[in-house]
C-alpha positions as CSV (number, residue, x, y, z in Angstrom):
1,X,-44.0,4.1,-34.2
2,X,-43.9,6.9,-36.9
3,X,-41.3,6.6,-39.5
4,X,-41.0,10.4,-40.5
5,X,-37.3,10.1,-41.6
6,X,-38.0,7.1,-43.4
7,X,-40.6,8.0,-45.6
8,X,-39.1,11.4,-46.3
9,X,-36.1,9.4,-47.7
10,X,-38.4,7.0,-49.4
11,X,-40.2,10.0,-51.0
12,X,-37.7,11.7,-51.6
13,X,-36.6,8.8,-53.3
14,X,-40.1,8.3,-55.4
15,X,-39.7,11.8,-56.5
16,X,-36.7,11.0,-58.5
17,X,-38.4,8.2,-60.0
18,X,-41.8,10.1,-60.8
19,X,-39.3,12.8,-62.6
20,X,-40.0,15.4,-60.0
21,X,-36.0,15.3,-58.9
22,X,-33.5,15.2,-61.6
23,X,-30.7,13.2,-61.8
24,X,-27.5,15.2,-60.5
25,X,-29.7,16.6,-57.6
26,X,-30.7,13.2,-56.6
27,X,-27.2,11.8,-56.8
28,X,-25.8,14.8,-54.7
29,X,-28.7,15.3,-52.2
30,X,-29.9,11.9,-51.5
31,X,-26.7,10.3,-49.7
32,X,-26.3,13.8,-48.0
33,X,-30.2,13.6,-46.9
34,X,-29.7,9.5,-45.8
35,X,-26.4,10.4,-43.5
36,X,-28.2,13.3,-42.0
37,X,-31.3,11.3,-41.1
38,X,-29.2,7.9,-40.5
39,X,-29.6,7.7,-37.0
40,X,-32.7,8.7,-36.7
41,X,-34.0,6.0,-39.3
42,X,-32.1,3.1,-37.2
43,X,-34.4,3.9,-33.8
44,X,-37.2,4.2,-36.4
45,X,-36.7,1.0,-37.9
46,X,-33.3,-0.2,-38.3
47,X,-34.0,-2.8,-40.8
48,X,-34.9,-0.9,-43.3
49,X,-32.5,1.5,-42.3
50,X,-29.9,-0.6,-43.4
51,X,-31.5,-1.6,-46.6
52,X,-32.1,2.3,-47.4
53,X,-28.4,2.4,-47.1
54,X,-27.1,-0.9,-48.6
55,X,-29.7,-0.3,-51.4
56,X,-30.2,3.1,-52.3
57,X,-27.0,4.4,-51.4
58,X,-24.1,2.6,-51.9
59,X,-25.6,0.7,-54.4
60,X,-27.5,3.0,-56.1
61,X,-27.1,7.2,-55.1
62,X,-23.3,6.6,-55.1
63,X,-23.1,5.5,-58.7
64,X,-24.9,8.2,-60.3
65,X,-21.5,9.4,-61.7
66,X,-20.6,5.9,-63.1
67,X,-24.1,5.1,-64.5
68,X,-25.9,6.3,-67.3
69,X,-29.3,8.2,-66.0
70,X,-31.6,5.4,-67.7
71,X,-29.2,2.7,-65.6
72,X,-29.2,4.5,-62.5
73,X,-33.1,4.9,-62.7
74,X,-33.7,1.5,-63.3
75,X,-31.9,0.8,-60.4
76,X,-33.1,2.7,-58.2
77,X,-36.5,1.3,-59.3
78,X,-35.5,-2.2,-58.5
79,X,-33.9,-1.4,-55.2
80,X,-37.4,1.3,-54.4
81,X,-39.5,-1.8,-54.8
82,X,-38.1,-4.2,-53.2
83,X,-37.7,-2.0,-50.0
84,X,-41.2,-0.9,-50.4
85,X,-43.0,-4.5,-50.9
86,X,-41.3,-5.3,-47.6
């Protein structure tokens, strides 16, 4: 099955950690992008449609005003990883 929604997000997602999506942007877009494509992600794969959620979003996207940039990064990282080593 192709997982176009899902690896936009999770490029989307490495494009903020290879510096090629600043910090603001990413906090703004990337839950916006993840609710638009929600759906579509869960017929994709809905495991890891729920971890991009749990992980990146709520846990990580949502906190980009409470965090310091080099806190949010880090993360993000973390949460990136263990999603992609899956």
């Amino acid at each position: 099955m192709k997982l176009e929604n899902i690896n936009f997000i999770l490029n989307m997602t490495k494009d903020y950690l290879d510096g090629k999506i600043d910090f603001i942007t990413f906090g703004l877009d990337f839950p916006y992008e993840v609710e638009t494509r929600y759906r579509k992600m869960v017929k994709e794969d809905r495991e890891i449609a729920e971890l991009i959620y749990d992980c990146l979003v709520e846990d990580g996207a949502s906190l980009y005003n409470i965090l310091s940039e080099e806190q949010l990064k880090a993360k993000i990282e973390k949460e990136y990883e263990y999603i992609i080593g899956l």
